[in-house]
Structures are given as structure tokens and as C-alpha cells.
C-alpha positions as CSV (number, residue, x, y, z in Angstrom):
1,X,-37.6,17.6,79.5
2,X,-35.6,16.3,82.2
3,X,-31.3,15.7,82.7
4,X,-30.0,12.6,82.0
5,X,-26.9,11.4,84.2
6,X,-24.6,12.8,82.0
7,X,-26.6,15.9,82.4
8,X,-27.5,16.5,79.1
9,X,-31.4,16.2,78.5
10,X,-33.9,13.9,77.1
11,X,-37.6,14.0,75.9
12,X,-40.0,12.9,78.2
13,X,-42.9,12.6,75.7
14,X,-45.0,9.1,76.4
15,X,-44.6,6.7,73.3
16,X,-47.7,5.6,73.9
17,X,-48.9,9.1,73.5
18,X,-46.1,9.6,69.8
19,X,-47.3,5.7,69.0
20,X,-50.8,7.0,68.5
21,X,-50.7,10.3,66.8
22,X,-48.2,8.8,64.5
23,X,-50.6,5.9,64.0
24,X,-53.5,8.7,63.4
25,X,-51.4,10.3,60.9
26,X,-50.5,7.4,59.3
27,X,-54.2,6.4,59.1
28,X,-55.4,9.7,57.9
29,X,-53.3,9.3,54.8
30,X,-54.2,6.2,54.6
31,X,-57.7,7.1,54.3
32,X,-57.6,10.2,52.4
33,X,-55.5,7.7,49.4
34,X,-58.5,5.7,49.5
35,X,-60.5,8.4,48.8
36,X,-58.6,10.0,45.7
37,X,-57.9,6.5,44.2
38,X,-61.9,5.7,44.1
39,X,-62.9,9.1,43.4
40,X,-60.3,8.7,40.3
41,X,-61.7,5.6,39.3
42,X,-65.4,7.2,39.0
43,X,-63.5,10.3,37.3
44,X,-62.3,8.1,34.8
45,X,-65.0,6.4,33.5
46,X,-67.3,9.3,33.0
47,X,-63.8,11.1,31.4
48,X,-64.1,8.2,29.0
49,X,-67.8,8.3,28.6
50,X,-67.6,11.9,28.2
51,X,-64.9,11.8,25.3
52,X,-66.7,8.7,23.5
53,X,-69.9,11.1,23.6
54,X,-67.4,13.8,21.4
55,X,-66.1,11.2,19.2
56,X,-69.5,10.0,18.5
57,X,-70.8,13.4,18.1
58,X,-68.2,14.3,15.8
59,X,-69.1,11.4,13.4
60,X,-72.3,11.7,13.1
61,X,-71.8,15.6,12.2
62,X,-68.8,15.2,10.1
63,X,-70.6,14.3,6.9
64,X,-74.4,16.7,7.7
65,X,-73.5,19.4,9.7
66,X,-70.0,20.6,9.0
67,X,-70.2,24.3,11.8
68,X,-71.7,21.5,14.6
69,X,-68.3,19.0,13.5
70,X,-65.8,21.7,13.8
71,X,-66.7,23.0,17.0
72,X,-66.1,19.8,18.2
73,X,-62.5,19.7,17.2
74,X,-59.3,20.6,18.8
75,X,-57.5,23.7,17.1
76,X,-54.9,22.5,15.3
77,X,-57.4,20.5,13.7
78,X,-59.2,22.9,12.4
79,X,-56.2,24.7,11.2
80,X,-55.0,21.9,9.5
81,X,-58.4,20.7,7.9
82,X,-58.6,24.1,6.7
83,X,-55.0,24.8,5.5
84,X,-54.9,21.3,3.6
85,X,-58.5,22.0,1.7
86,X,-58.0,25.3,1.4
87,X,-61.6,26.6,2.4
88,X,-63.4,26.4,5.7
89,X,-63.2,23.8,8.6
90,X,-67.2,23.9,8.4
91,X,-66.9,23.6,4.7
92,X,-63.7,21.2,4.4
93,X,-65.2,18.6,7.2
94,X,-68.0,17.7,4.7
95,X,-66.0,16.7,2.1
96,X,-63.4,14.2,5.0
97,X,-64.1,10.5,4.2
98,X,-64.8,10.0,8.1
99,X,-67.1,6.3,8.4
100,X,-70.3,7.1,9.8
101,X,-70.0,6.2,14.3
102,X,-70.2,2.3,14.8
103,X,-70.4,1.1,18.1
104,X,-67.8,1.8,20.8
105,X,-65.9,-1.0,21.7
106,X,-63.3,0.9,24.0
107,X,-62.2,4.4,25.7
108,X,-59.0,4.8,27.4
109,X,-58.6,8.1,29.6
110,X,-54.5,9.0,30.0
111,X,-54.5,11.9,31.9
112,X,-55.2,15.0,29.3
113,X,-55.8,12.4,26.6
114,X,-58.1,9.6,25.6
115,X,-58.6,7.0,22.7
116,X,-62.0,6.1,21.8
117,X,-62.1,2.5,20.1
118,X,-65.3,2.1,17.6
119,X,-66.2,-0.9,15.2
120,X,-64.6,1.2,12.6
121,X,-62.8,3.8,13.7
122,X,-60.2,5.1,16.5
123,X,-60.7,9.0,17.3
124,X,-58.2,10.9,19.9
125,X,-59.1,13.2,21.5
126,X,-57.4,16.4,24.2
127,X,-59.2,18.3,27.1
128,X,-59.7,21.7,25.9
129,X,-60.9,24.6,28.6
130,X,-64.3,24.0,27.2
131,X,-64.1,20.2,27.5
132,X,-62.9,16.7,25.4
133,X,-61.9,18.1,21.7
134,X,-61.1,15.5,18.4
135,X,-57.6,15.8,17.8
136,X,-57.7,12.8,15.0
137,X,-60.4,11.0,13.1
138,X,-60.5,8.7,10.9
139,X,-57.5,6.5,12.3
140,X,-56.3,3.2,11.3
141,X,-53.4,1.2,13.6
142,X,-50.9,0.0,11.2
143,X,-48.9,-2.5,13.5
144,X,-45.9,-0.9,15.4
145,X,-46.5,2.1,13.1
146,X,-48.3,5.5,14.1
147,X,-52.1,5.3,13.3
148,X,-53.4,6.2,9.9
149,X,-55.7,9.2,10.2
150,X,-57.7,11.0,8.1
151,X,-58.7,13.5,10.2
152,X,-55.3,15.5,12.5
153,X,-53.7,18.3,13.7
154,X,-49.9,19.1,12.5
């Protein structure tokens, strides 16, 4: 630092010197945005293709193997599945008119949720801590109305 006439003082730091780590700065976040959008780009499409496997899964189990179909199902579901049939999830899931897994035709990843679009069916689904769990089955859109599912949670 050195006085100024009216002997306060002033900086004496170059601005070429501020003009470049600024710019370096400016250019790390820059870079490191780039990096988090791609790397959430990849993220999401093997999210999506990671939940369309469950949904899938779920399906084909829901009418065979009804211990392999509940473990594929988010909590509450099972709760409910059992409460409403009065008997176990891997009893109950058998007797659920689920369609048998038709080809998907879309997946859409928000966050902690995803919709997986087949030929004829919707499933959602949540992350659990062990992974993508089936939330509903069995779903129909109905317009502006919620989906018809015959498969949730409460």
C-alpha cells in the first residue's frame, strides 16, 4: 500500500495480476459446472435405466413369484397391499391384476423419483437406501386427474 495525496491509502495490487486470478476463478467454476452438468446427464440415464429394470422386474414377478415382487416394493406399499387384502404382501401381490411388462416406451428421473412409461402400464417408483423401490403399479392417467393405480402406497 502506498498514501494517496490526501494521505489516506490505496491498494497497489497490479489489475493485470486481480484480472487474471479473477479470470482463473471464474474459469474454474466454469469448468467444474461443466463437469457436474455432464456427469448428471450420464447419472440420469442409468437412474432411469436402473428404475425401468425394477419396474420391469416387478411385473414379471407380480403374478409368479409373489416374496421376489414384494421385495421390490417401497414400504408403504407393502403395508398397504397387505392391510387392504388382509394376508401377506408375498401372498396379496399374486392375487393384484398387474398386466404382465410390455415394452418401455419412457423413464423420467425427478430427483428421488421416476416414472417408467410401458405399452401398458405406468409404475413409480422412490430411491430407497437399498436402491429404486415400486411405489405404484398398475397405473392409468385419467386426463388432468391423478393416475389410476392398482398397485400404491397410502
Amino acid at each position: 500500500m502506498s498514501p494517496d495525496r490526501a494521505g489516506g491509502f490505496r491498494s497497489r495490487e497490479p489489475a493485470s495480476g486481480l484480472r487474471f486470478e479473477t479470470v482463473r476463478r471464474v474459469s474454474i467454476v466454469v469448468m467444474s459446472l461443466l463437469v457436474l452438468v455432464t456427469a448428471g446427464c450420464a447419472d440420469t440415464g442409468e437412474r432411469g435405466a436402473a428404475a425401468a429394470s425394477v419396474a420391469v422386474r416387478l411385473l414379471r414377478a407380480a403374478g409368479t413369484d409373489g416374496p421376489a415382487a414384494c421385495a421390490l416394493l417401497a414400504p408403504d406399499t407393502v403395508s398397504e397391499v397387505e392391510k387392504s387384502a388382509g394376508q401377506s404382501c408375498a401372498e396379496a401381490i399374486l392375487d393384484e391384476d398387474l398386466p404382465a411388462p410390455g415394452t418401455v416406451v419412457g423413464t423420467q428421473v425427478y430427483g428421488q423419483w421416476a416414472q417408467v412409461r410401458l405399452s401398458d402400464d405406468t409404475v413409480f417408483l422412490a430411491v430407497f437406501p437399498g436402491g429404486w423401490r415400486v411405489v405404484a403399479a398398475g397405473c392409468e392417467p385419467r386426463g388432468d386427474r391423478p393416475y389410476d393405480c392398482t398397485l400404491g402406497g397410502a
